[in-house]
VOMARMAR-689330 format. One record per residue (C-alpha): x, y, z; residue in one letter; residue number from 0. Coordinates in pm, whole numbers, plus 50000, padded with zeros to 5 digits. Layout:
N
ATOM      xx      yy      zz   residuo   num
ATOM       X       Y       Z         a   NUM
...
***
This chain:
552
ATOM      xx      yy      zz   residuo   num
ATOM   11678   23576   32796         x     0
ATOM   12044   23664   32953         x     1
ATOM   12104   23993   33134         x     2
ATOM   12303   24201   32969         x     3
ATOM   12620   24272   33120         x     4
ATOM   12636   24664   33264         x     5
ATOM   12870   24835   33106         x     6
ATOM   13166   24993   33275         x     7
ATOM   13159   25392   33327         x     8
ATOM   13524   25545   33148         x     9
ATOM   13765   25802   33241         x    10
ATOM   13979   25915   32977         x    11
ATOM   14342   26097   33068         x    12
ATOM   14496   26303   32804         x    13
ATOM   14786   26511   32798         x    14
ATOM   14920   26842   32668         x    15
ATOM   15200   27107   32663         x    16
ATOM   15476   26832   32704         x    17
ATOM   15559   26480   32754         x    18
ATOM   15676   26323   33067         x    19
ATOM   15383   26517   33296         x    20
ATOM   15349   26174   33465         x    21
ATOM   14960   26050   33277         x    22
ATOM   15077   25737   33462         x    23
ATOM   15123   25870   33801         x    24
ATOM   14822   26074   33765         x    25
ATOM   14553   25798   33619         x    26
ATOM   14722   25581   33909         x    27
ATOM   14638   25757   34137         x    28
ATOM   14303   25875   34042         x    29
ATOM   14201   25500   34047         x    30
ATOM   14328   25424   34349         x    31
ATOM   14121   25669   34501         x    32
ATOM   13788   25512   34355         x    33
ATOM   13901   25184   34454         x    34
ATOM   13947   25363   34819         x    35
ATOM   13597   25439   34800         x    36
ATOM   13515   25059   34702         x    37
ATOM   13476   25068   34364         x    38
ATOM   13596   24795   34139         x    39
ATOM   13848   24963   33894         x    40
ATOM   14170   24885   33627         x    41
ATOM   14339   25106   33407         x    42
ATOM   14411   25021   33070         x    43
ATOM   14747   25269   32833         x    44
ATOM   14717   25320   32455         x    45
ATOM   15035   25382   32304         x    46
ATOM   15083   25577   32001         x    47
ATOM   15412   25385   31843         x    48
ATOM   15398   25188   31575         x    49
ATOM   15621   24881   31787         x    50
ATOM   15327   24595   31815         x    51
ATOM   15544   24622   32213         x    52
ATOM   15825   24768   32389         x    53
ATOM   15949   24410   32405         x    54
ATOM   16225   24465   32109         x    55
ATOM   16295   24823   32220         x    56
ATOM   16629   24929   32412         x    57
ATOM   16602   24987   32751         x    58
ATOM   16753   25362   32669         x    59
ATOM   16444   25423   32430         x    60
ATOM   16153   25323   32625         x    61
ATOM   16273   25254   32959         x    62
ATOM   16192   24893   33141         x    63
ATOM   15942   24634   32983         x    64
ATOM   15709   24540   33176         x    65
ATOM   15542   24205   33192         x    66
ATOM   15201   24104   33295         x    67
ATOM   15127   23754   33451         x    68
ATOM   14981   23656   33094         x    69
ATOM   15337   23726   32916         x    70
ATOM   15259   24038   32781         x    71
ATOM   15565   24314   32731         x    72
ATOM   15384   24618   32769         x    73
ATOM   15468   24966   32888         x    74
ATOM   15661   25043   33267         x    75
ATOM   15315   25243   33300         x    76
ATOM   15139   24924   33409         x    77
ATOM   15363   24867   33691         x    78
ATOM   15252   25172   33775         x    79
ATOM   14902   25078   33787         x    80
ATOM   15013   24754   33971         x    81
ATOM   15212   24871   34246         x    82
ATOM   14933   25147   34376         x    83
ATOM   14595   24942   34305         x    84
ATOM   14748   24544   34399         x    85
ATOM   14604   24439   34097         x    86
ATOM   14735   24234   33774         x    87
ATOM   14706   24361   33447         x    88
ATOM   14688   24162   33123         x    89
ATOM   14774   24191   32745         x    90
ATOM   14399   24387   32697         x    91
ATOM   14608   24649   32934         x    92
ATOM   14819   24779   32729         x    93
ATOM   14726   24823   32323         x    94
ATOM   14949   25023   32051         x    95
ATOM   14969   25166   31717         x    96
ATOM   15123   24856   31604         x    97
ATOM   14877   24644   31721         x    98
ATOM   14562   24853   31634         x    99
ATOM   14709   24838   31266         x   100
ATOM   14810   24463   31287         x   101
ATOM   14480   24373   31380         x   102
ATOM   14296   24586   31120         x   103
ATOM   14572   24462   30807         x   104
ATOM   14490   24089   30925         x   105
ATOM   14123   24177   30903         x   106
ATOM   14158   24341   30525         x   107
ATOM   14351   23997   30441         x   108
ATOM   14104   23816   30539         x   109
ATOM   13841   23987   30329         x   110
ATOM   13603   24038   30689         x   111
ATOM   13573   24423   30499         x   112
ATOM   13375   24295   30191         x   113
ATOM   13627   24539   29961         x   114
ATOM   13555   24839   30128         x   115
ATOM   13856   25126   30110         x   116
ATOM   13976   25052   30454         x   117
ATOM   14063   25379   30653         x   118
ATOM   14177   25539   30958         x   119
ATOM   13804   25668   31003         x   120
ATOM   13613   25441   31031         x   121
ATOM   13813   25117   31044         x   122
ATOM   14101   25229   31282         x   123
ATOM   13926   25433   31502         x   124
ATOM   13653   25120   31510         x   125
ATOM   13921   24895   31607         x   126
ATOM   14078   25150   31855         x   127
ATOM   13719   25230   32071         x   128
ATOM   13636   24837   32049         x   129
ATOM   13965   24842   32244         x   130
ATOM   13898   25103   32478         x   131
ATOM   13546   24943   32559         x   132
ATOM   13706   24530   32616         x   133
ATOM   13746   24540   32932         x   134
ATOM   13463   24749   33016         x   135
ATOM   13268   24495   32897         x   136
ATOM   13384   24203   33109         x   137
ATOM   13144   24312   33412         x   138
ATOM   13405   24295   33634         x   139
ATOM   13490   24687   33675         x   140
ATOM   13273   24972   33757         x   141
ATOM   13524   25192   33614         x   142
ATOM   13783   25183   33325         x   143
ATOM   14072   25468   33331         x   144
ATOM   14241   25500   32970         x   145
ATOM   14552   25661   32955         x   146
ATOM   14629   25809   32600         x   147
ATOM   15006   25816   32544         x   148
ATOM   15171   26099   32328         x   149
ATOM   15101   26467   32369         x   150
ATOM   14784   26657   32245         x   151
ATOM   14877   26804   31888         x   152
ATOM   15110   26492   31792         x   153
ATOM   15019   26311   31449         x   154
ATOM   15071   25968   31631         x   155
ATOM   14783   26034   31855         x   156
ATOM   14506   26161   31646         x   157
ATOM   14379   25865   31599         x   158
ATOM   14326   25778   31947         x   159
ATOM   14146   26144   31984         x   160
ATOM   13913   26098   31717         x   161
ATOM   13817   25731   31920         x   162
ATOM   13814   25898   32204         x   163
ATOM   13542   26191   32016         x   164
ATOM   13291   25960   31875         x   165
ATOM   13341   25722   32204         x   166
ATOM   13222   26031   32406         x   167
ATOM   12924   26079   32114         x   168
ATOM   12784   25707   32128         x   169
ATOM   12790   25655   32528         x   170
ATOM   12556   25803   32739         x   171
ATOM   12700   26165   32872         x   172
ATOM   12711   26075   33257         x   173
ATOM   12947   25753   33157         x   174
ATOM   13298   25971   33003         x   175
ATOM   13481   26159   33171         x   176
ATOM   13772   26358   33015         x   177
ATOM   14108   26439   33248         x   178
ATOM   14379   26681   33061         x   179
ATOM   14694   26667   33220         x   180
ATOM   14887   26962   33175         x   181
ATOM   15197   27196   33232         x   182
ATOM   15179   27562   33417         x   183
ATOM   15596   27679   33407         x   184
ATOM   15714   27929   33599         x   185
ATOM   15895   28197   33482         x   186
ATOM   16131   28263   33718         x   187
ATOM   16270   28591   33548         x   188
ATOM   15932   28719   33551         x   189
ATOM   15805   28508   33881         x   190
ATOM   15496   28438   33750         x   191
ATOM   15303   28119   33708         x   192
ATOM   15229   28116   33307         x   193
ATOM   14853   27947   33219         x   194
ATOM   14881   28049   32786         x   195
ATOM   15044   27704   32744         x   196
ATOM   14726   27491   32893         x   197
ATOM   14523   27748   32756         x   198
ATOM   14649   27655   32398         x   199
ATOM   14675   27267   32521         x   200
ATOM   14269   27270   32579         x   201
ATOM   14172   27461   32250         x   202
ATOM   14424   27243   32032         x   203
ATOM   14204   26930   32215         x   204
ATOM   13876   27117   32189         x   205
ATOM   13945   27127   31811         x   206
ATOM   13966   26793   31777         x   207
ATOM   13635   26702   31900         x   208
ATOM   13713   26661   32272         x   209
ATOM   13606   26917   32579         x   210
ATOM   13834   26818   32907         x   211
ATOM   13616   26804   33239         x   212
ATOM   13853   26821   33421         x   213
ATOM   14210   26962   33429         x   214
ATOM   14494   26861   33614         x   215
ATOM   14787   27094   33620         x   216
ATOM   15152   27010   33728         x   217
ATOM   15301   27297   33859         x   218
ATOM   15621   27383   34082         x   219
ATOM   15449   27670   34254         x   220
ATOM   15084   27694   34422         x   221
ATOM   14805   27758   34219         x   222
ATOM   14637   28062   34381         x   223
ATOM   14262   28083   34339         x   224
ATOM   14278   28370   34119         x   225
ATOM   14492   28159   33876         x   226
ATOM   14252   27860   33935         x   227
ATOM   13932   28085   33798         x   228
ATOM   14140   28210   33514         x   229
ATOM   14209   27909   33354         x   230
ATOM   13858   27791   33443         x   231
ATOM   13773   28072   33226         x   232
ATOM   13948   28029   32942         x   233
ATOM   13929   27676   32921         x   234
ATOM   13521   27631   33016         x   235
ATOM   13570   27455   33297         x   236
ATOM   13442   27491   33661         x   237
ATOM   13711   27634   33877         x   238
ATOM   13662   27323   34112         x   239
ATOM   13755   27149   33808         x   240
ATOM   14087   27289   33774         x   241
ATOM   14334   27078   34039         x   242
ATOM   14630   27125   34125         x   243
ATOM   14953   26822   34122         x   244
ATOM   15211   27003   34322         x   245
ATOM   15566   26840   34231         x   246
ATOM   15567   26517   34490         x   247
ATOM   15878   26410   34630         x   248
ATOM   15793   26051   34586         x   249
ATOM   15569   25930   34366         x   250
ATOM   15332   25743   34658         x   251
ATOM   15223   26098   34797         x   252
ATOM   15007   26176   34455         x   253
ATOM   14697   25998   34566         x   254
ATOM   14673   26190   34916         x   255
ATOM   14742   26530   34712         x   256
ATOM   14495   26430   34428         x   257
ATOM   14232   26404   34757         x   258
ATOM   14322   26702   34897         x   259
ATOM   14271   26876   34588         x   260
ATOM   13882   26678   34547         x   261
ATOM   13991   26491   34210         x   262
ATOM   13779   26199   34293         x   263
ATOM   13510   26392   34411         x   264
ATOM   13476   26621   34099         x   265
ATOM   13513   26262   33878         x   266
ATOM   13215   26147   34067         x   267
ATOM   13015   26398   34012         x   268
ATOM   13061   26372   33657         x   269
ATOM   13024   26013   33624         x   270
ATOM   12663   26059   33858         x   271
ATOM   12832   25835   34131         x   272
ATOM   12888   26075   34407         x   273
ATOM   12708   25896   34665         x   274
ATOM   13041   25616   34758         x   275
ATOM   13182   25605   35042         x   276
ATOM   13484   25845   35157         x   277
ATOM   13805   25691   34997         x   278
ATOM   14011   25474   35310         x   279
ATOM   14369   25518   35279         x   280
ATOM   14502   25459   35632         x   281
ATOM   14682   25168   35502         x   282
ATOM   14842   25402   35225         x   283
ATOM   14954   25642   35453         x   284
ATOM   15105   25379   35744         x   285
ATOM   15291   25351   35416         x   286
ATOM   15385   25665   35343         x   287
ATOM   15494   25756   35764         x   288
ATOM   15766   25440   35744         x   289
ATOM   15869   25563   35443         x   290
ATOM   15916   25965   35532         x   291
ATOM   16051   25880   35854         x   292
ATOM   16339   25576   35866         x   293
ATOM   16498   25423   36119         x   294
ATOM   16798   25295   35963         x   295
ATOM   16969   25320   35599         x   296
ATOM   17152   25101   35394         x   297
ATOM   17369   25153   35060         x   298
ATOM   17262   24893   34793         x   299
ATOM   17516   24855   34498         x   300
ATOM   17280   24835   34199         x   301
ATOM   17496   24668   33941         x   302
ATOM   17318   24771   33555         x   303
ATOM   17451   24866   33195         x   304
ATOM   17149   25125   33159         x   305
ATOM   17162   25343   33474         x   306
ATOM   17173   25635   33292         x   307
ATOM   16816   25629   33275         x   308
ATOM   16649   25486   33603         x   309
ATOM   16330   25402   33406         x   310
ATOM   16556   25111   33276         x   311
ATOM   16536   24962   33648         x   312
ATOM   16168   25118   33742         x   313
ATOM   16030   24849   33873         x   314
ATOM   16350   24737   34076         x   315
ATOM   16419   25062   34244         x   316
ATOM   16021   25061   34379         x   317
ATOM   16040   24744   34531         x   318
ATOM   16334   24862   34724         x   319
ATOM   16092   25141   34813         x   320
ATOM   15861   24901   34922         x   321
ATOM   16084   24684   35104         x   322
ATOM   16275   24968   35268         x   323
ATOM   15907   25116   35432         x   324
ATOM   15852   24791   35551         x   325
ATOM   16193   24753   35743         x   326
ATOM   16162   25131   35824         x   327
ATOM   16460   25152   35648         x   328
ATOM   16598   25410   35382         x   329
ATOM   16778   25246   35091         x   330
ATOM   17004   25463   34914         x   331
ATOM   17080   25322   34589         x   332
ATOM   17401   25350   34391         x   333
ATOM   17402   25302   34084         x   334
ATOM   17749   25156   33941         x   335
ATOM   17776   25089   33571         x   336
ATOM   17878   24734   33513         x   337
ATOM   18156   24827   33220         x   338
ATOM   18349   25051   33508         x   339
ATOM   18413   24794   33703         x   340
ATOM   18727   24562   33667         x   341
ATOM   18911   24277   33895         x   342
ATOM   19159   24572   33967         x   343
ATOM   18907   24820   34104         x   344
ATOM   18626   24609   34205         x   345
ATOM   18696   24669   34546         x   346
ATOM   18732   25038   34537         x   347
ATOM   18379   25042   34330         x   348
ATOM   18183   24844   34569         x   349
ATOM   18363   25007   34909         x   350
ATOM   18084   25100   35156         x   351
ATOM   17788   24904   35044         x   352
ATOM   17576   24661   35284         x   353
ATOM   17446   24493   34988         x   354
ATOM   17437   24438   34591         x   355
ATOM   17224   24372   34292         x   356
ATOM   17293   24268   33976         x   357
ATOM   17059   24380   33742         x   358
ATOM   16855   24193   33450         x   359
ATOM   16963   24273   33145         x   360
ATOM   17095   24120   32733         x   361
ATOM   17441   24104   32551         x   362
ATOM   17769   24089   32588         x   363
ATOM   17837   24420   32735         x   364
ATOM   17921   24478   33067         x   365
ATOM   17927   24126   33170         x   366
ATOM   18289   24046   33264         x   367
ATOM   18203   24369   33526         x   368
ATOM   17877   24197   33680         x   369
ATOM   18113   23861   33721         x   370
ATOM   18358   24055   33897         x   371
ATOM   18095   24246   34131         x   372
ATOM   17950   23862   34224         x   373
ATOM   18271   23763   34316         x   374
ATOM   18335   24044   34582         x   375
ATOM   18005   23957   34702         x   376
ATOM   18094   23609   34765         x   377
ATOM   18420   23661   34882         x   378
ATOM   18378   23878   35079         x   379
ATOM   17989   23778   35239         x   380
ATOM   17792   24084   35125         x   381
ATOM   17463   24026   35070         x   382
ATOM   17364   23963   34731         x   383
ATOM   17099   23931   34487         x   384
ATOM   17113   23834   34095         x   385
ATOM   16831   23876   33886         x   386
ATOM   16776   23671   33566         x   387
ATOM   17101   23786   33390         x   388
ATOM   17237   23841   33758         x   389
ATOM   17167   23521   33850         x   390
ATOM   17311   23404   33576         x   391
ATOM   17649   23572   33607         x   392
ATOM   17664   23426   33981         x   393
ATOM   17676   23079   33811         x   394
ATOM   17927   23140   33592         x   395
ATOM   18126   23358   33839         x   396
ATOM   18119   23009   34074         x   397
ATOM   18205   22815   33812         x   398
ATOM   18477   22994   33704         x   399
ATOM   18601   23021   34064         x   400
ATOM   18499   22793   34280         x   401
ATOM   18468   22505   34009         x   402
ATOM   18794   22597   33835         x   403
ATOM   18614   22612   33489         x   404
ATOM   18762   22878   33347         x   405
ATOM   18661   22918   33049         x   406
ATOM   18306   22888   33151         x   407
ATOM   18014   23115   33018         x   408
ATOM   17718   23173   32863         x   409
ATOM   17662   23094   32489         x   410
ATOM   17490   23446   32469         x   411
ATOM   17807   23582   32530         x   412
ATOM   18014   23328   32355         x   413
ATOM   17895   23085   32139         x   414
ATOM   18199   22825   32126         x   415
ATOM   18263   22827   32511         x   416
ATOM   18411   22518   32659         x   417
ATOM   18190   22532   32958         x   418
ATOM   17811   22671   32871         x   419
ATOM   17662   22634   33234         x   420
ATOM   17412   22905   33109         x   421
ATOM   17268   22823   32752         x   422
ATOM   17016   22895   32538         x   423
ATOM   16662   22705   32598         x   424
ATOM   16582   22417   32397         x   425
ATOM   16214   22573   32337         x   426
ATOM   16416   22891   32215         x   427
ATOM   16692   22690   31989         x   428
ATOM   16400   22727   31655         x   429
ATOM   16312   23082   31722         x   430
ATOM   16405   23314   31448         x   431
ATOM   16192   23599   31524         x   432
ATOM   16241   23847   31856         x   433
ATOM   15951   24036   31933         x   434
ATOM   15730   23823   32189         x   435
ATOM   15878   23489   32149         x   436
ATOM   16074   23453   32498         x   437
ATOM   15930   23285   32767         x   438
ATOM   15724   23527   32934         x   439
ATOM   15496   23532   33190         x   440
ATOM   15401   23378   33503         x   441
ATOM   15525   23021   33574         x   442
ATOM   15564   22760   33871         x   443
ATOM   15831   22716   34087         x   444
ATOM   15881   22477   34380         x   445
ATOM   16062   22525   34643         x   446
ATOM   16310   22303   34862         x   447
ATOM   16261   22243   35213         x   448
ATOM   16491   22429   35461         x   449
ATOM   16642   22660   35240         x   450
ATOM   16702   23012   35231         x   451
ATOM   16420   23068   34956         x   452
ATOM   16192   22853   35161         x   453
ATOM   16268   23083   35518         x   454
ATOM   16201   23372   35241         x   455
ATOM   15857   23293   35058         x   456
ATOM   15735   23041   35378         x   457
ATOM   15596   22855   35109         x   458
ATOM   15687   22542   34888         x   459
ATOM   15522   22655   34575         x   460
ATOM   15490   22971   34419         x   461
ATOM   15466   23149   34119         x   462
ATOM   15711   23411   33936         x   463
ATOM   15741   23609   33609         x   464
ATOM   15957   23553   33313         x   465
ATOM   16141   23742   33057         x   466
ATOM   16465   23554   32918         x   467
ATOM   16574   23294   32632         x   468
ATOM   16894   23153   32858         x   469
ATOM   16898   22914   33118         x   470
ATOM   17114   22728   33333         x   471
ATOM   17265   22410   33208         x   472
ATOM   17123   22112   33412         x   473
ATOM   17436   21896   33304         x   474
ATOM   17621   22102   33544         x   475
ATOM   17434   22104   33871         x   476
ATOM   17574   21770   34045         x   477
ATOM   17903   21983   34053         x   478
ATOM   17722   22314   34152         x   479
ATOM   17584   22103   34419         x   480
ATOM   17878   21953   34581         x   481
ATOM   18051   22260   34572         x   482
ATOM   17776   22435   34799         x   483
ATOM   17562   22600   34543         x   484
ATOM   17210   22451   34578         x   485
ATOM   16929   22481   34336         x   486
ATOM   16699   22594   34568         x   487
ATOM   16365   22662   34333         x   488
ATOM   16286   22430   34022         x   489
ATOM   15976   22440   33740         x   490
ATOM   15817   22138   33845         x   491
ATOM   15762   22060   33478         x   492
ATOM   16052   22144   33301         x   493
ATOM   16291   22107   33580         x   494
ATOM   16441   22466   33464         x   495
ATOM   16649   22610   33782         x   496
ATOM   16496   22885   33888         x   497
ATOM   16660   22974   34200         x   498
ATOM   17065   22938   34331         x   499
ATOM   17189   23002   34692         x   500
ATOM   17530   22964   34863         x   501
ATOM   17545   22732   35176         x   502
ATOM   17814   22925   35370         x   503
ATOM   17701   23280   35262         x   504
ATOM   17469   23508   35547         x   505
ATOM   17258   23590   35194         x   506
ATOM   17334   23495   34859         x   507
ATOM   17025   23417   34639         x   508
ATOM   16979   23425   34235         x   509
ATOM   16665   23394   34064         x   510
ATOM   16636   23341   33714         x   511
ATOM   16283   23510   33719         x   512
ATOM   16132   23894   33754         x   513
ATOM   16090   23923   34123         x   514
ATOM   16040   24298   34086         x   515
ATOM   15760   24255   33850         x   516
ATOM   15510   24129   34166         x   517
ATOM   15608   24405   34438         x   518
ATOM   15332   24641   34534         x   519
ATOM   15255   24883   34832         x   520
ATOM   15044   24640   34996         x   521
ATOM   15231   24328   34950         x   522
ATOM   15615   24404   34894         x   523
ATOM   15848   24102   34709         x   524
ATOM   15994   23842   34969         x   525
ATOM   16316   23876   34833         x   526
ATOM   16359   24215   34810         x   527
ATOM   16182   24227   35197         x   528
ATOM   16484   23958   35321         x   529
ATOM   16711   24151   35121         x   530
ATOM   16711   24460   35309         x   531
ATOM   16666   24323   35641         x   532
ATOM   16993   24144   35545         x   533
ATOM   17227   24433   35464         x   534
ATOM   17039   24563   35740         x   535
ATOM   17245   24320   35965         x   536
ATOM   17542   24373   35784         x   537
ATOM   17559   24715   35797         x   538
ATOM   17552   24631   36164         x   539
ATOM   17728   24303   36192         x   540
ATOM   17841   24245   35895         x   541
ATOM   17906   23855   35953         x   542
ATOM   17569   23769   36072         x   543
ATOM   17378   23514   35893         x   544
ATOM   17056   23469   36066         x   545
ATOM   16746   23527   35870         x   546
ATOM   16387   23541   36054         x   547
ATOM   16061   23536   35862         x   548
ATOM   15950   23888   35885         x   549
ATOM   15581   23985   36038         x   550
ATOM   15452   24305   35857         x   551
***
């Protein structure tokens, strides 16, 4: 007879008062605390919107898309989850609304219901906790952290507190634990620390089924002890139960706060696993010293149609965290919409910078900007880096001139261009539908010998993430070639180029891939690494174009 695979113990992070508390941040951090301590964790985020994924949503809506190795568009919470535990997520990550309901409407079609009424109890909230359980079920984690989008109260997430009720009823009582995340505001007319908000957040939970063990309370102010017992109180917890999340100035502090304050130590309890080891974060906080205390900055143009909202680029502006830390180096960003920027003020916009990015991004707008930004950075040898849509705009920029194309473009952008050196895919040319049919995911990508990429990634194969329906047009690269643009990085199988350099440049490198997707504490992106040590140099000599392999 087979053993039965154990199954996984769950924490379960809720939130109340108002959105944007930072769940995320907070079930991030929790779990890498318990994986500190040794244990094997993930984190998994239900969603409450009806979208099946964010992958057809506007950047200004939900902020960046993330995507898993798998090819899964999922929510900018799992890069979260990436970046502080070193992990990769999947598709079983990340589960919403939509989905839950596509699933269970399939299922009715089918007739697997036997003409039953099909309902939100049972048949939603069925398909919802066999959800939350997956990947607890694998035997690969001794815990799974679930973090329940929405607010406490909303209609979109009663469903996913009703799961989360008769979840708690059917496991075993030492295997749930229940983390509400909430607000305490200060009043600063009355200066006074105001609890009646998580006090109503906790009953409005509590009458829904589910009793918080613990609760977490963002708050500008210190929480004195006398405010701690009070809402211990009135919310029936212990007072040792009631932490603390001081506003962090970066987001990487949380996890040494959340110890300080005992969160995994009260979780522990809970779960009956107190007897791990003490959590080891001296690699975390070698972090944290390089990046609180700098040697050197550098201004990095970050060229983007969305930086309005810096969720847009989340995942881009951390790995310049990461990579700045590692060459003990503060990178101020500045963020320079690409639709201000013309060929008569380019050089006014991008005065003062040591280096420049051009962003990922769709459409027409803003383009002729992010063409004109490349161009400065040729011309005039700043280091640069061009992601997906950037990279693409660097090969029509050089084609335009350096290959005396002029009309040359992109048929995203125009259709009935002369020159399409970037065009759409032939896998793409059929697709009529948008939501999850790009090419996503992780794919190969070999490397040539003695290039910049290969000094970068010291490696002749590796792998990347993808997100786009345009590449560049093969039928042009002889010319690219001669002219001194190499195709540095190819798919071995589709021979799809996937990374572009410039010969006489000190760094100029364009991937048509997510490099941001793969940077983490531990192991920050190549690129982004080289990138800053470059306008490093030029920031202090601004025509050097040696590159070293760095030793972290």
């Amino acid at each position: 007879m087979e053993k039965e695979t154990p199954m996984s113990k769950f924490i379960f992070v809720t939130g109340g008062v108002t959105s944007s508390l930072g769940k995320g941040i907070i079930a991030a951090s929790l779990a890498k605390l318990l994986q500190a301590r040794g244990l094997h964790v993930t984190i998994q985020k239900f969603d409450p919107y009806i979208n099946i994924d964010p992958g057809t949503l506007n950047p200004y809506e939900h902020g960046e898309c993330y995507v898993t190795e798998d090819g899964a568009e999922t929510d900018l919470d799992l890069g979260h989850y990436e970046r502080f535990l070193n992990i990769h997520t999947t598709q079983a990550n990340n589960v919403t609304t939509g989905r839950i309901y596509q699933t269970v409407i399939n299922k009715e079609r089918e007739g697997a219901f036997l003409g039953k009424t099909v309902q939100v109890v049972p048949h939603i909230t069925d398909e919802i906790k066999r959800r939350m359980k997956l990947l607890g079920q694998t035997g690969d984690y001794d815990i799974v952290i679930t973090e329940i989008g929405g607010t406490v109260g909303d209609i979109e997430s009663l469903p996913f507190i009703e799961a989360l009720r008769q979840l708690q009823w059917e496991l075993p009582i030492e295997d749930t634990v229940v983390v509400h995340l909430t607000l305490i505001p200060y009043l600063k007319a009355a200066k006074e620390l105001k609890t009646k908000p998580t006090q109503h957040s906790v009953r409005m939970l509590s009458e829904e089924g589910v009793h918080p063990d613990v609760i977490v309370c963002r708050t500008e102010k210190p929480l004195s002890p006398e405010l701690k017992r009070k809402i211990a109180l009135f919310c029936n917890v212990k007072p040792e139960a009631v932490v603390e999340a001081a506003d962090a100035s970066i987001i990487y502090e949380v996890p040494v706060l959340m110890m300080r304050e005992g969160l995994d130590t009260t979780v522990l309890k809970k779960l009956h696993l107190a007897g791990t080891q003490q959590p080891d974060l001296n690699r975390w906080k070698i972090f944290l010293d390089k990046l609180k205390y700098p040697k050197a900055k550098v201004n990095i143009g970050l060229i983007g149609k969305y930086i309005e909202l810096q969720d847009a680029y989340k995942s881009i502006l951390e790995s310049f965290i990461h990579a700045g830390a590692i060459n003990e180096c503060q990178v101020q960003v500045v963020n320079i919409h690409s639709e201000s920027i013309t060929t008569g003020n380019v050089n006014e916009q991008l005065a003062g910078l040591d280096g420049l990015l051009v962003a990922p991004g769709f459409g027409h707008r803003g383009v002729e900007g992010k063409i004109a930004a490349v161009r400065y950075a040729r011309e005039k040898k700043l280091p640069f880096f061009g992601i997906c849509l950037g990279m693409q705009m660097a090969a029509i920029e050089f084609a335009r001139n350096v290959l005396g194309l002029r009309g040359a473009n992109s048929t995203e952008m125009d259709p009935g261009t002369t020159d399409p050196v970037i065009d759409l895919m032939d896998q793409q040319k059929q697709v009529t539908e948008k939501g999850g049919t790009m090419r996503l995911g992780a794919y190969p990508c070999v490397i040539e010998k003695d290039s910049l990429a290969s000094r970068i990634y010291a490696k002749e194969k590796i792998s990347e993430r993808h997100r786009h329906r345009w590449e560049f047009n093969n039928k042009y690269l002889t010319d690219f070639e001669k002219a001194g643009m190499l195709a540095s990085g190819k798919n071995p199988d589709t021979g799809l180029v996937e990374i572009i350099e410039l010969n006489d440049h000190p760094f100029f490198i364009g991937v048509q891939y997510h490099p941001e997707l793969k940077s983490t504490v531990e192991e920050p992106q190549p690129i982004f690494v080289h990138f800053i040590k470059a306008a490093l140099q030029h920031a202090q000599q601004p025509f050097s174009k040696s590159i070293q392999p760095l030793h972290s």
